[in-house]
N, C-alpha and C positions, 0 to 999 in steps of 0.2 A: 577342521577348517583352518587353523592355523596353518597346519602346516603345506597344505595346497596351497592358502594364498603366498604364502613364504616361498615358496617352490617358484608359483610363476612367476613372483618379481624378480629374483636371481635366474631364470631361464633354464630352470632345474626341471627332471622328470616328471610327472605328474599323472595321474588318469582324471582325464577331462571330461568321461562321460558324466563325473560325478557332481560335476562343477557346475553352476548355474548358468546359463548361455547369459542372462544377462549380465553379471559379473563380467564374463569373457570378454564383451559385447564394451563395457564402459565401465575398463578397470579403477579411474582414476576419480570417477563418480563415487565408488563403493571401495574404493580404501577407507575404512574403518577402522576401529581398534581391534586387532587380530582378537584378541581374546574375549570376546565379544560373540554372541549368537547373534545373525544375521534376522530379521524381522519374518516371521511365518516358522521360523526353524525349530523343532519339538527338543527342547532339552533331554536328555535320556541319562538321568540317574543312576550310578553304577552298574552300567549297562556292560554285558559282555560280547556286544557285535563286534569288535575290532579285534576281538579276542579268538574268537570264532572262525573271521578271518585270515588271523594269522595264521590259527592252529590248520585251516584246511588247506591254506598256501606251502605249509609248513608241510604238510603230510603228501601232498601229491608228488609222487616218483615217476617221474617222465621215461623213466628207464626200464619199470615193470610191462611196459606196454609194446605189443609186439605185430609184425606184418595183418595177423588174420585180424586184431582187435579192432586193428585202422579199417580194412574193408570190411568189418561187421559193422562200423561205424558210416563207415560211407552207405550200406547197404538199406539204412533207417530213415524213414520216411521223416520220423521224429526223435530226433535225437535226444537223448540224456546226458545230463551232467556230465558221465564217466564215458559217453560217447563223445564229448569235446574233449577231454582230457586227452581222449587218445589221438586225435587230428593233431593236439596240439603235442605232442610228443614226437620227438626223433623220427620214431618207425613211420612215421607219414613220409619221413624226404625222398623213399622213391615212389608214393605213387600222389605224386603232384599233379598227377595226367587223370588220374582217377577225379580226385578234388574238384578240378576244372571241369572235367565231362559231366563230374555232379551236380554242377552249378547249371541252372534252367533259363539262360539269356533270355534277354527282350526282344522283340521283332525290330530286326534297325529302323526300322521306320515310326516305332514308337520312341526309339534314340532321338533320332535325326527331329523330331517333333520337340523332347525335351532341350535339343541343342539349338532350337530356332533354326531350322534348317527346312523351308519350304519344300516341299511332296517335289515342286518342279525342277529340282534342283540336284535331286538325287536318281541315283544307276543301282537299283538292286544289283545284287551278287547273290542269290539267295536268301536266306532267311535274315541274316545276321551278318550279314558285309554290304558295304555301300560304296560307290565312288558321289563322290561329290564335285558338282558341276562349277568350275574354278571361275565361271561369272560369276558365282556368291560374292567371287571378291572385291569382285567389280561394284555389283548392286546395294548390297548389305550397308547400311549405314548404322554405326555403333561406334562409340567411344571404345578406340582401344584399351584393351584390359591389360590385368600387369602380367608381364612377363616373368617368370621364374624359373631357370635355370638348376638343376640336379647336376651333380658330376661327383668326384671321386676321387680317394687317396689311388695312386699307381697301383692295378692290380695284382693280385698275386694269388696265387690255387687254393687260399683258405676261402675266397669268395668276399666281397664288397657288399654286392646286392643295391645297385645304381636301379635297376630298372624295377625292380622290388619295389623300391624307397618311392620312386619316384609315382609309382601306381596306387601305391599306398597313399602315398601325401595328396594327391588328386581326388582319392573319395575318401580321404579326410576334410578337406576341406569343404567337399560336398556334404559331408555329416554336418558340418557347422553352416550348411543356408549356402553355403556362398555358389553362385554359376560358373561351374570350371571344365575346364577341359584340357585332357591331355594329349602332346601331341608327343610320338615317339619314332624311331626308327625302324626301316624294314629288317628283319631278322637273313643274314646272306646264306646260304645252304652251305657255304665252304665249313665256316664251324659250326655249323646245326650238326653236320656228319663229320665235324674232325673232332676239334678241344672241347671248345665252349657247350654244346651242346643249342638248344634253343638261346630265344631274347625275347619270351612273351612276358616276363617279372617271374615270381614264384609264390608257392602254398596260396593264401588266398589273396592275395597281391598281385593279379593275372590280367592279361584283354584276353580276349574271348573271340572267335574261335581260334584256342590255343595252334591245333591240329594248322590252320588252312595257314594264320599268320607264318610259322613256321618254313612252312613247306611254298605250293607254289605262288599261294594269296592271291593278288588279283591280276600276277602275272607284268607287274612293271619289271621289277627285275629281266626277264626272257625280252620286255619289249625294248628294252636298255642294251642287253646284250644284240640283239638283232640290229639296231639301230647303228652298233658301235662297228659288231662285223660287216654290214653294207658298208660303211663307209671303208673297209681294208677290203674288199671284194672290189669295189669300185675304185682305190687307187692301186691296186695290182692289174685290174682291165685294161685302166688307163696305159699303164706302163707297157702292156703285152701286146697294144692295139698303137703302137708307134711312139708314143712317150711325147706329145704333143709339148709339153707345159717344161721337158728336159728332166726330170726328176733325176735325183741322183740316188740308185736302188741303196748303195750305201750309209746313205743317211737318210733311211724313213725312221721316224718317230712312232706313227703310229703303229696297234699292236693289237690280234684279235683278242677276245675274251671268252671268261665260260665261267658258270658261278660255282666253282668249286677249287676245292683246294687240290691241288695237280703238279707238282714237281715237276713230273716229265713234259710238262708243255714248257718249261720256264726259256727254253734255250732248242729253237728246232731250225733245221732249216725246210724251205718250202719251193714249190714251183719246179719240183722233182719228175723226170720223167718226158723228157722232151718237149722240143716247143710247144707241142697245142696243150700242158701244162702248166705255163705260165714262164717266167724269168725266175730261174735259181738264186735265191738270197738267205739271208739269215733272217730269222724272224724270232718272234715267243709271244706266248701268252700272260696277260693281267687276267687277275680274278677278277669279275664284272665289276664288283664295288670299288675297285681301283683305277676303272675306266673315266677319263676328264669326262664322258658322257654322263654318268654316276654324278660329278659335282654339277656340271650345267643343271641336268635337272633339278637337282636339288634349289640353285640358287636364281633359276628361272623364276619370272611372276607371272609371265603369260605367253600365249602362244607366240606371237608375234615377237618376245623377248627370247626365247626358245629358240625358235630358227635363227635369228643371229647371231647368238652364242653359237649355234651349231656352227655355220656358216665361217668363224673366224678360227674354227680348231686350224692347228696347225698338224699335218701330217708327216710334211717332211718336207729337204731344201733338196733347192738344184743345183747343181757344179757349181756355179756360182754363190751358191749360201744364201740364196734368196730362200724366203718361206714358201711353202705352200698350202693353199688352204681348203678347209671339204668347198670351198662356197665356189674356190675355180676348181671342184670338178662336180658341181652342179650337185652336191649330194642333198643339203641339206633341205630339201623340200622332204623327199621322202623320208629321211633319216625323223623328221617331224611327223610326218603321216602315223607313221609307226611310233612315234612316241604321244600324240596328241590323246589317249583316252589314259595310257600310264600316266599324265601330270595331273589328272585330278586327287585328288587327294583319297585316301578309303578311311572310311569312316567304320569304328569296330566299338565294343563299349569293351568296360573293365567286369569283375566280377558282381561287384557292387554297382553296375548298370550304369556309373560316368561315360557320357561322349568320349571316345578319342579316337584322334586322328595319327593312324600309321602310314609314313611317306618316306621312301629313301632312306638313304643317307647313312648306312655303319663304315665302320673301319675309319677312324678318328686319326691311326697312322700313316694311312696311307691317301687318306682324301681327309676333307675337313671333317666327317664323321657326324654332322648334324643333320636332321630331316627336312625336311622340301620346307625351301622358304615362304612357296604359295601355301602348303597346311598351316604352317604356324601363323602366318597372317590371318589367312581364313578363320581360324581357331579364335584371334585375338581381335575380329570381330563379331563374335560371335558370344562370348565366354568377358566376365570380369577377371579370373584369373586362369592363366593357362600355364600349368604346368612340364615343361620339358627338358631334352636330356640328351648329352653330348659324350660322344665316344671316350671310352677308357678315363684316363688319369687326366685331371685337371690341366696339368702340363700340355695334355695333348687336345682334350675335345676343348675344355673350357677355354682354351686362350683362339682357336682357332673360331669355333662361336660367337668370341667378341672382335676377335681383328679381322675375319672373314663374313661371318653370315652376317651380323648385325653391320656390320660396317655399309655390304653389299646393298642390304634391304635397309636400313635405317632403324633398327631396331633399337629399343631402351631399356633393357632387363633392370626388373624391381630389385630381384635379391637372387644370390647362389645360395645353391645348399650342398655342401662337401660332406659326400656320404663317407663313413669307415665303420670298419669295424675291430672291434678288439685283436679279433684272431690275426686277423691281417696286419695289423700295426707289430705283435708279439713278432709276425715271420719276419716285419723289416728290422726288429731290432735282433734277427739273428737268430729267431726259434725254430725247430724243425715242423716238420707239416705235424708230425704223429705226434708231439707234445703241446697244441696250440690249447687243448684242453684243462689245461694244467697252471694254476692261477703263478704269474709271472709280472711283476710292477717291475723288475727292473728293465725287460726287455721291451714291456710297453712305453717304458718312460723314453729307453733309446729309439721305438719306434717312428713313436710321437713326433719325431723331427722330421719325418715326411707330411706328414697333417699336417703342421707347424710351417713347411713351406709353399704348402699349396695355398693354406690362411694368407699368409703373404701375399703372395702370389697375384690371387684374387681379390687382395686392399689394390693392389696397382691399375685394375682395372674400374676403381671407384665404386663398387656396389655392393652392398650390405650382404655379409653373410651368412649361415648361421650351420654351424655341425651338427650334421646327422648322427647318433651312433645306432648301428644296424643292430639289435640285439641277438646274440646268438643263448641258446639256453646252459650252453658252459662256461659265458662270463659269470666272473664271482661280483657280488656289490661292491669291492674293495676294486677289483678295476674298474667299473664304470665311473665310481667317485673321483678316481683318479685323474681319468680321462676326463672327466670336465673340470677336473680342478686347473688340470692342465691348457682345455680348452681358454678357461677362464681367463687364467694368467695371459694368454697371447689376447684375448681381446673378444671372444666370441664365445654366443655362448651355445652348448653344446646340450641336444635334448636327445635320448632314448629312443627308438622305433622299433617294436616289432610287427611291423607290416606283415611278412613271413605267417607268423599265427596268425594274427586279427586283422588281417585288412587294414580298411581304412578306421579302424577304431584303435588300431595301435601306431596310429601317426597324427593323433588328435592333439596331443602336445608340440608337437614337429609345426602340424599347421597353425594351431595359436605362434609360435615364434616365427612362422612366415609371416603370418597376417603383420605382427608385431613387425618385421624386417622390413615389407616392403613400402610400408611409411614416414620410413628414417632416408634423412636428406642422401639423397641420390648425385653422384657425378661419375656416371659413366665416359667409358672414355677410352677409344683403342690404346696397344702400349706404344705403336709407334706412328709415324707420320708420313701421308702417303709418299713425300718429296725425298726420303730420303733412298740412297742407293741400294740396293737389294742386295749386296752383300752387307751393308749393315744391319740391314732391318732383319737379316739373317744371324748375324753376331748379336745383336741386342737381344734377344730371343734365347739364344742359347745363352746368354750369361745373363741375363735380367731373371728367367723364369727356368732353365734348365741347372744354373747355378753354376757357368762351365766359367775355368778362369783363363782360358785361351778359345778361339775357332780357327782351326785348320782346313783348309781349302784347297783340294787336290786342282793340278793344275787344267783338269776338264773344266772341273766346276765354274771356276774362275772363268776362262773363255767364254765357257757359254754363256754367262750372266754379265759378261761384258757386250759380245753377242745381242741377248734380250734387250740391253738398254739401250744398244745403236738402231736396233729395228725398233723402240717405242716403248716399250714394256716397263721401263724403268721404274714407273710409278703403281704396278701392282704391290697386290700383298702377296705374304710368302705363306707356303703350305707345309713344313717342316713332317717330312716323314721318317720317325725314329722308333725305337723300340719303347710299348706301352708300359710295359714290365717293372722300367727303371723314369728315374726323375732323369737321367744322362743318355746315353746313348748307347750303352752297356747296358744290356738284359742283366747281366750278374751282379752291379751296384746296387743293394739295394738300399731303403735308408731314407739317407738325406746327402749324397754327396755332393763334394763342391770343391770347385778351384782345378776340375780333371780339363784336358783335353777334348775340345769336341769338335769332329770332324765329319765334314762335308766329302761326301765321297761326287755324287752327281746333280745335277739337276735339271730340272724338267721343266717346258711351258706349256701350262695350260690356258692359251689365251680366249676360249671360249669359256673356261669355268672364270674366268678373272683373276689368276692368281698364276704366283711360279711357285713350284714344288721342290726343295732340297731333301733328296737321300742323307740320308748320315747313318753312320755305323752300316752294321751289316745287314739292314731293312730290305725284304723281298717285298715283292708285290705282287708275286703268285704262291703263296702260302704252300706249303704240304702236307698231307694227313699225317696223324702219328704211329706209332707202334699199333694201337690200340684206336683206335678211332670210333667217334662216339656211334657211328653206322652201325658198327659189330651187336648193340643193344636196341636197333630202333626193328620194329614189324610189325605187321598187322593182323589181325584175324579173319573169320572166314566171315564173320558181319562187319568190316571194314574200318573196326576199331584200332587203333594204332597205339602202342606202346613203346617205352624204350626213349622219348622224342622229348626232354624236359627242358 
């Protein structure tokens, strides 16, 4: 007893299952004398329980356990002792699709019942998918619940584990009573089939249906794409059928899409083949989640806000340098027709049967990378706390979350939670991939200064933090102590997860230091001010939070954002798209650097999403597959089971 209660007052590891809820519940009722037996509690006289314990902690070899043991274990109606051991071992990490499949979901409509979410309200998708009819938002009266934002040290191939954490900590805090819901992003096919592979979380840390979310879901994505290609089918009509409005073919903006990752579309020309083919020009393709149509939706709240975001996209200017917009070429009725059943939000649960809501929104570099502003509202009347979660590195989803979506919608986030993990802090302070295994303080200590900047980082924007660490099963106890000690000294305090094995029973101390977080005085607050000039608000940014000690600004850039603020624009926010990889602009920095050069190559408006968009560095926005791409391992069987797809 000592030492758990010891543990939660310093914000140290703990297992909470063991802990009495009401202890949890009214710490400062029941601080007592630690040495002290709490009232009801069996004293136990040279008792060897803890002994026992250790010895069978002590004896379990995660490493004797192999591919067949894992599916004899999945294969058990009732599982054994040494049938967990083995789920929770190594040799589970490829069939995480197994785990999932294994798991017996709820009828979403017994979801959608536990989420206060009225029969008349919801659009089956079959068994276990739902769209959610976006007048809840309208009708629903509830005290909005607290916001809580998940994000991340700058990724790197050892793996984070953001959407893990964040699924885990959702039906953790449903393990502790509380009414939550988590609201997430739609998973884009580009890296389902290139790098990344899936974005449903992992091991038992999952929403459900893994397969559908993955793949085509409930089909926004296609109605996004479709939405975005009418509108370039109809301003090339436009042009081909007399050029009414003058356009000037060399300076269109807009750009078809396809949700995949495709090099060879980045740079095409089109309208090949004789007149009744169109006017020859240069064109290219964006990957759909890079389409301004991708952000409108997301930061839509309703239909009628929807068509006029649409209606203001700019697609391109005429000889003159005037703008032109979908709304003079009539598009955006139907561009909305087609998007009007995509903005409902889809309602999916977790493993652990938590409500959540998946809607839009990946790719943090290249769009602001958070999920539809109508889910998370919907959610946050719905739910006391709602759990969600912002593209890549803190640098990128988190700062774009608060000076973008929250700004847009008026949002208050309670508390961030900045996931890492060991492995990945060892690669920033300079470890190889195949040595992360290999217990290393000094490399973690030099890592630690990218966790240590995003801490920062996230004090700037006023709101209570608290570190996640992802546990993996080859940190030693000398690094995790480390890493909170570390934690500590900067000001935060840093608690253990592993979601991965236990679900939401291994984020139970994670969500006591939520709960704990989001009661601690609050001043939210963007980092800059909508008055000032967008090339500052562009420079503050890269040196306030990217830590650059110049910004360079190719002389495109420059015009055009001079450009932007003589046509109006001057008082949007900026969308900064750089490489996720690095705190700079430089995939290869990794770390903590600072005081480098950081350079603005282009930039973009999207005045229907409400924001302008600066390139920097060498940022694509039609991605490529790799050598190896993660397709080569995904298939299905002759009963429709799919493998390969994690």
């Amino acid at each position: 007893m000592e030492t758990t209660e010891k543990n939660m007052e310093h914000g140290e590891h703990f297992n909470e299952s063991i802990v009495n809820e009401v202890i949890l519940e009214d710490m400062k009722k029941n601080r007592i004398d630690h040495m002290k037996y709490l009232p009801g509690m069996e004293v136990l006289e040279e008792s060897d329980v803890m002994d026992q314990v250790i010895s069978a902690m002590n004896a379990y070899d995660y490493d004797k356990y192999t591919e067949a043991d894992v599916r004899r274990a999945l294969a058990h109606d009732n599982r054994t002792p040494e049938d967990f051991q083995a789920l929770l071992s190594p040799a589970a990490l490829p069939l995480l699709e197994e785990i999932a499949q294994a798991a017996q979901p709820q009828r979403i409509d017994a979801i959608a019942e536990k989420a206060g979410i009225d029969d008349k309200y919801l659009e089956m998708y079959g068994k276990y998918k739902a769209k959610v009819d976006y007048n809840l938002l309208r009708d629903n009266e509830h005290t909005p619940g607290k916001l809580v934002l998940v994000t991340a040290i700058n990724p790197t191939p050892a793996g984070e584990g953001k959407t893990t954490t964040t699924v885990g900590l959702a039906d953790a805090l449903a393990k502790r009573g509380k009414n939550v819901m988590v609201a997430l992003r739609e998973p884009s096919l580009g890296p389902v089939f290139g790098i990344k592979g899936g974005a449903a979380g992992g091991g038992y840390a999952q929403v459900v249906p893994m397969e559908d979310i993955n793949l085509h879901f409930t089909g926004d994505f296609h109605a996004i794409g479709a939405a975005n290609n009418l509108l370039a089918a109809m301003l090339d009509a436009h042009i081909h059928n007399g050029n009414q409005l003058g356009i000037d073919v060399r300076k269109i903006t807009w750009k078809r899409v396809v949700d995949m990752n495709d090099r060879q579309l980045r740079h095409i020309v089109c309208g090949m083949g004789g007149k009744a083919s169109g006017v020859p020009r240069e064109d290219g393709f964006d990957i759909t989640v890079a389409s301004e149509i991708m952000a409108i939706f997301c930061l839509a709240t309703s239909i009628s806000d929807l068509k006029e975001r649409l209606a203001r996209i700019v697609v391109g200017y005429t000889r003159a340098d005037e703008p032109i917009t979908a709304g003079q070429l009539n598009a955006q009725g139907a561009m909305c027709a087609l998007l009007k059943d995509a903005l409902k939000p889809n309602l999916v649960q977790t493993l652990e049967g938590t409500p959540a809501f998946i809607h839009g929104g990946p790719f943090a570099n290249i769009a602001h990378g958070c999920n539809s502003l109508i889910a998370t509202k919907t959610a946050l009347r719905l739910a006391d706390y709602v759990v969600t979660e912002a593209g890549f590195g803190a640098d990128l989803g988190a700062e774009k979350f608060f000076d973008i979506k929250c700004r847009a919608g008026g949002l208050e986030p309670a508390a961030v939670v900045l996931v890492a993990t060991v492995r990945a802090l060892k690669m920033h302070g300079g470890v190889d991939k195949d040595k992360l295994g290999e217990e290393n303080a000094e490399a973690l200590r030099k890592g630690f200064a990218n966790l240590k900047i995003h801490l920062e980082n996230l004090a700037k924007f006023g709101v209570p933090a608290v570190a996640a660490i992802n546990r993996f099963a080859t940190d030693s106890t000398a690094e995790i102590t480390l890493l909170q000690e570390l934690c500590a000294e900067a000001g935060v305090t840093a608690v253990t997860a592993t979601c991965w094995e236990n679900g939401g029973k291994g984020a139970l101390a994670l969500a006591f230091e939520v709960c704990r977080a989001v009661e601690e005085p609050n001043g939210f607050g963007p980092l800059y001010d909508d008055n000032l000039p967008l090339k500052e608000k562009i420079s503050l940014i890269a040196k306030e939070i990217y830590r650059a000690g110049g910004v360079t600004f190719s002389d495109k850039a420059v015009s055009k954002l001079a450009e932007f603020e003589s046509q109006g624009y001057g008082k949007l926010p900026v969308c900064i798209a750089k490489t996720q990889n690095s705190i700079s602009d430089d995939p290869k920095r990794k770390g903590a650097p600072q005081g480098y050069n950081f350079t603005v190559n282009d930039v973009r408006l999207s005045a229907g999403a409400g924001f302008v968009v600066a390139l920097a560095g060498n940022i694509l926005t039609m991605p490529g597959l790799p050598l190896r791409p993660a397709a080569e391992w995904i298939d299905v069987d002759e009963n429709g089971v799919i493998s390969g797809l994690f």
